[in-house]
N, C-alpha and C positions, 0 to 999 in steps of 0.2 A: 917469714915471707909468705909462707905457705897459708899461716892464721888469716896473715890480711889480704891477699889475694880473695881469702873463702869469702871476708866480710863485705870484700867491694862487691863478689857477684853477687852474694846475698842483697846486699843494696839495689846492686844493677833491678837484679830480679823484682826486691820488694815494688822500685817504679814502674818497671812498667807493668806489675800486678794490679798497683792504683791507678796506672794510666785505662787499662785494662777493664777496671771495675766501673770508672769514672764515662767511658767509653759504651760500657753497659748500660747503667743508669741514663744516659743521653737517649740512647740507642730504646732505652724503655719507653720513655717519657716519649720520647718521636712517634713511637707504636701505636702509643695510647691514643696522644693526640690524632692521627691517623684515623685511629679504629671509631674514637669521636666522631668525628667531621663526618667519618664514613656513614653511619647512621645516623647522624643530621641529614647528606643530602640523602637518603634512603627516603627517611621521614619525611622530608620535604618534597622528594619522588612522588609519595603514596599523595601527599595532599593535592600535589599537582595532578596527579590522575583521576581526583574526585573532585576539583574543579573544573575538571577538562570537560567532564562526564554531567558534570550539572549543566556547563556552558553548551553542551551539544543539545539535552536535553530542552534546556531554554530556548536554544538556535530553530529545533525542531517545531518547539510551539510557536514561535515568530514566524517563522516560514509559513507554519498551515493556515494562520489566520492573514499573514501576507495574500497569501495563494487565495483564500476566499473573499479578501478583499476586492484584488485583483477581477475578477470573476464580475462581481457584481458591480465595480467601474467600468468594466468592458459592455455591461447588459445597458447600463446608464446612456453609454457613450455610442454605442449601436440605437437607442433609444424603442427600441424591440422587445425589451424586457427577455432578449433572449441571449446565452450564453455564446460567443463564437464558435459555430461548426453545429448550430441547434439552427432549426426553422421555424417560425412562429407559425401556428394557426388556428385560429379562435384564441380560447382563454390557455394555452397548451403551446409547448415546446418539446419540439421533436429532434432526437437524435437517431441518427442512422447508421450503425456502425459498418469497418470497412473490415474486420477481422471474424473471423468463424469459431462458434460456440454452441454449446450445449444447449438445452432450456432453460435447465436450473443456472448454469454458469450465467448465461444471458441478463437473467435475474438479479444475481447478484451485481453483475454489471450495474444494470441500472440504480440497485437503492443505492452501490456505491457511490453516482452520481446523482445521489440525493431524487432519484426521479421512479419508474418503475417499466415494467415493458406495456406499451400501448395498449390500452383501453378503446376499441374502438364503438361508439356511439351513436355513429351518425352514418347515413350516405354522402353526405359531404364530408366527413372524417375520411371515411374510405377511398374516396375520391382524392384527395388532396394525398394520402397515401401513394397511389395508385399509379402517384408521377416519378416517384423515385425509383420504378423498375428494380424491383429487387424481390428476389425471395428470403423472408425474415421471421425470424419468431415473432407472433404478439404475442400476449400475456393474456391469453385464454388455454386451459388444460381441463381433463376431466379423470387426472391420473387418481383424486381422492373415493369420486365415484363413479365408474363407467357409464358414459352417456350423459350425466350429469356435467356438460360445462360450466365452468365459473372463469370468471374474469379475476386478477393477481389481488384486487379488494376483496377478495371472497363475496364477490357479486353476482348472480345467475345472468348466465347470456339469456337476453329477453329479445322471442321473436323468432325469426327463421336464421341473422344472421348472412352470412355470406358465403355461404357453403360454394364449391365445385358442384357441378349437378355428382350424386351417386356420393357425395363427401358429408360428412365425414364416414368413413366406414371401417377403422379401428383395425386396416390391414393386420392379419397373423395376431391381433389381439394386443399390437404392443403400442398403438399410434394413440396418445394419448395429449401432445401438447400440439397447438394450431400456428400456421403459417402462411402468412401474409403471400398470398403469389402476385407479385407488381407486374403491370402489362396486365392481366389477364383484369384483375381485380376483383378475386377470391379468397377463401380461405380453402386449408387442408390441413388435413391429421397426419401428422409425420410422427417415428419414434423421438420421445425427449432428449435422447441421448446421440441425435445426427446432430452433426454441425454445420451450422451456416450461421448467417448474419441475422443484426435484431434492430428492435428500433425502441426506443427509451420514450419517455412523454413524462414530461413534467408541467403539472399545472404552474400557472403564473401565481404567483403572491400577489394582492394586494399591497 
């Protein structure tokens, strides 16, 4: 009795050993498959994120040429040849900003709008100036050689200019870039590095 009682639990045992093992092997196979998948959607993670990054990239370059589209059906449709928030006069589009800047910053402003800081040319330039009552950078400095003005073409100011009476006069040695005084309708040597307002000029294209 004792023999076969041993043999039945042996048996019992031996099942659920294989049930056990069978249970294992399932339980592997699950894993694997699992651990598969799992770096499929990893891999398919990475590529979506280098799609994503090209589609933005593409987005970017469709926007900027949208945006300069835009620009030039506004100039069309004003029939101005000038940009919204620009004033035409003569062959020339003027921008007058509402924000305060350096010289050099001012600068940049402007090529970023494809234009540069005013050139001013003429007494009827100056004048037509003269109405927006503001004081602004133009795009005359003489920070390369003292006394020596030039205009942002690296052009020499020719002539006397529109000086203040007693101006330019290079206060403390540091006034080196000029500004437009509206109302009055002069220029003055201020430091480069004050901030106030500027005014852009963009010639017209043909």
């Amino acid at each position: 009795a004792i023999l076969f009682n041993t043999m039945k639990e042996k048996d019992q045992l031996q099942g659920k050993y294989e049930t056990l093992r069978t249970e294992l092997v399932a339980l592997t196979k699950e894993r694997d498959a699992l651990t598969k998948e799992r770096d499929q959607l990893k891999a398919s993670s990475n590529n979506l994120m280098t799609e994503k990054d090209q589609l933005q990239s593409h987005y970017d370059t469709v926007s900027a040429s949208r945006d300069a589209l835009q620009l030039e059906v506004d100039r069309l449709k004003l029939g101005q040849n000038c940009s919204q928030g620009w004033e035409k006069f003569g062959c020339s589009c003027y921008y007058v900003s509402s924000e305060l800047k350096t010289w050099n910053e001012s600068h940049d402003d402007c090529a970023n709008k494809g234009a540069h800081l005013v050139i001013i040319n003429s007494r009827e330039e100056q004048a037509f100036l003269n109405k927006f009552a503001v004081r602004a950078w133009i795009g005359l400095s003489d920070g390369e050689d003292e006394g020596k003005w030039k205009w942002v073409d690296g052009s020499p100011l020719v002539g006397e200019g529109f000086w203040q009476n007693g101006e330019p006069n290079d206060e403390n040695g540091r006034e080196d870039c000029a500004e437009l005084i509206s109302g009055v309708g002069e220029w003055n040597d201020m430091p480069c590095m004050h901030r106030q307002r500027w005014i852009c000029e963009e010639v017209i294209k043909n």
